[in-house]
N, C-alpha and C positions, 0 to 999 in steps of 0.2 A: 504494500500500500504506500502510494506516494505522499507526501506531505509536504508542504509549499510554506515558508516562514520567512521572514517574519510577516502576519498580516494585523494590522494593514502594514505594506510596505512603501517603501517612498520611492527609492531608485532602481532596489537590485531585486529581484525572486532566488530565494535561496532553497531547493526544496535537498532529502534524503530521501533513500531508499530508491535510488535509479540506479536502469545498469549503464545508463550511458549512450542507449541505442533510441531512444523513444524520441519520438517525433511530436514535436506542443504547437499547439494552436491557441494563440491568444488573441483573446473578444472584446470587443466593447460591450457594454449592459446590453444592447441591442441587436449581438447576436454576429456582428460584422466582424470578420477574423480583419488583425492587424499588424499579426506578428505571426509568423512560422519558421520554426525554424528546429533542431537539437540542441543546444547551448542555451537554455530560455536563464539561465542561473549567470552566464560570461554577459548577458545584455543591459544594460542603461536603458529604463524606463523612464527617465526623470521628466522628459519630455510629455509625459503623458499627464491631461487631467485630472485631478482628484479622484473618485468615484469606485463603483461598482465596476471588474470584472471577470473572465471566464477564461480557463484553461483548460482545453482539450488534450487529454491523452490517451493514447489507446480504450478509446470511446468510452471515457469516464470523461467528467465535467468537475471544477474544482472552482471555487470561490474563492477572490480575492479583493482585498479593497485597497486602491492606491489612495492614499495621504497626498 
């Protein structure tokens, strides 16, 4: 089971329990992917607003709120 921390988070997604291989899909509240990539933990979100959003991974959904 994956786990995504800190939330809310401000810049970085830090998640455990990956093997390294999984492929993330990150959403805005609205459903619209805006980020894809392997690396979702090496990425700077700072740029992004406040709010509600959503991480897909091997078709589980995960809640997040950026500060």
């Amino acid at each position: 089971n994956l786990s995504f921390y800190p939330n809310p988070f401000s810049t970085k997604i830090k998640l455990s329990n990956t093997t390294g291989f999984e492929d993330f899909i990150l959403l805005n509240s609205i459903g619209q992917s805006i980020w894809l990539g392997k690396n979702i933990d090496k990425q700077d979100f700072s740029y992004l607003k406040s709010g509600l959003y959503f991480v897909e991974v091997d078709n589980r959904i995960y809640k997040l709120i950026k500060e």
